[in-house]
C-alpha positions as CSV (number, residue, x, y, z in Angstrom):
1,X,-8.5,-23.4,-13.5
2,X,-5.9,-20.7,-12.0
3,X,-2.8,-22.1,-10.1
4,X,-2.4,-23.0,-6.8
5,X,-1.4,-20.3,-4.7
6,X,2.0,-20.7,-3.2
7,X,2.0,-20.5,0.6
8,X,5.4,-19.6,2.5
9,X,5.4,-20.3,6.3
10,X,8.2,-18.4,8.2
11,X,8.9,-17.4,11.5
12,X,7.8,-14.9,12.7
13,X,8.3,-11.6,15.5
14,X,7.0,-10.3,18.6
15,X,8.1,-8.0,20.7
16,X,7.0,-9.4,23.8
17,X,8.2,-12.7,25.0
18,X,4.9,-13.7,26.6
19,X,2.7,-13.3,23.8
20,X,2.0,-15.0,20.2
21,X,2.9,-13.0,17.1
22,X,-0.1,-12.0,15.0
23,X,-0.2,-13.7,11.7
24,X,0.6,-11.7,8.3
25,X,-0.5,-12.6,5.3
26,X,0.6,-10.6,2.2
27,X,-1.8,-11.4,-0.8
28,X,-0.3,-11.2,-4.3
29,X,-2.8,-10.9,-6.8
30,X,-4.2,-9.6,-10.4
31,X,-2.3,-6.7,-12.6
32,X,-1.6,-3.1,-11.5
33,X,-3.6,-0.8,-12.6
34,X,-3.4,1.2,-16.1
35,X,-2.6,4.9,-15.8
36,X,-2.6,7.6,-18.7
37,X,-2.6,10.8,-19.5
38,X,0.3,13.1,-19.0
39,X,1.2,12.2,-15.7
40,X,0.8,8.7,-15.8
41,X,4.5,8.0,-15.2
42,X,4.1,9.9,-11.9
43,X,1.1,7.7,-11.1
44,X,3.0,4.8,-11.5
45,X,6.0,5.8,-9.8
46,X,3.1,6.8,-6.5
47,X,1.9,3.0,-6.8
48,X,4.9,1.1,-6.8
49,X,6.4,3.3,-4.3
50,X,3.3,2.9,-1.9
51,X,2.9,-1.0,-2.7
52,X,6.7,-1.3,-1.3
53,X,6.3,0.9,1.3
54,X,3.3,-1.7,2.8
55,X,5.1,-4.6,2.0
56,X,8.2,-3.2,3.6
57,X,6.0,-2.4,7.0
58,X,4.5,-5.2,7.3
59,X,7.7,-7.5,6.8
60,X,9.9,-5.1,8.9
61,X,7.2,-5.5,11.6
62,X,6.6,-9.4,11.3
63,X,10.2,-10.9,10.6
64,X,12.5,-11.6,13.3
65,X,15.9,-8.8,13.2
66,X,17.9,-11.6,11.6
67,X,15.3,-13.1,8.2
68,X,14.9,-9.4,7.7
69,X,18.3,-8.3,7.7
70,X,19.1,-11.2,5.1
71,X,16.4,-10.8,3.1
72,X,17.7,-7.1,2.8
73,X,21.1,-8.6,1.6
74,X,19.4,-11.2,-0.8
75,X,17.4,-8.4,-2.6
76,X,20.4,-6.3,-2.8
77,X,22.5,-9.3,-4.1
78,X,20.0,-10.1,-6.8
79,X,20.6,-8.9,-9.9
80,X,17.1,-7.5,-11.4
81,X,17.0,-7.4,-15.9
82,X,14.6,-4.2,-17.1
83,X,12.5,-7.3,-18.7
84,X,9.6,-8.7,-16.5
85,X,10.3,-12.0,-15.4
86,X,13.7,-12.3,-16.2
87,X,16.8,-12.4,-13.8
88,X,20.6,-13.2,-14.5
């Protein structure tokens, strides 16, 4: 039986006062993709680049000013180890 999925509920943005911000949901799920041959680095330097760039628009464009601006500052706080799944 897989997990539960974990659910997050934030506040969230709109830029006009007199109407209800659309819902976001960002789904996080399975493995990325396999690439090889000789430019499979390339290719997986394209999908993580484009898989940021969405998650970037979509919270840049759903988060108030101030969550976004501090989550900017958290990710650049956070110090990242080259071995999946582990911080320090």
């Amino acid at each position: 039986m897989p997990p539960e999925p974990k659910v997050i509920h934030v506040s969230a943005f709109s830029p006009f006062r007199d109407q209800e911000p659309p819902d976001t949901t960002i789904v996080i799920r399975g493995e990325p993709p396999e690439f090889n041959g000789p430019d499979s680095l390339r290719q997986h330097q394209d999908f993580y680049e484009r898989q940021a760039a969405e998650i970037l628009d979509a919270l840049y464009n759903s988060l108030p000013q101030g969550t976004f601006d501090r989550l900017g500052m958290a990710f650049m706080q956070k110090k990242v180890c080259l071995y999946r799944g582990k911080t320090e």
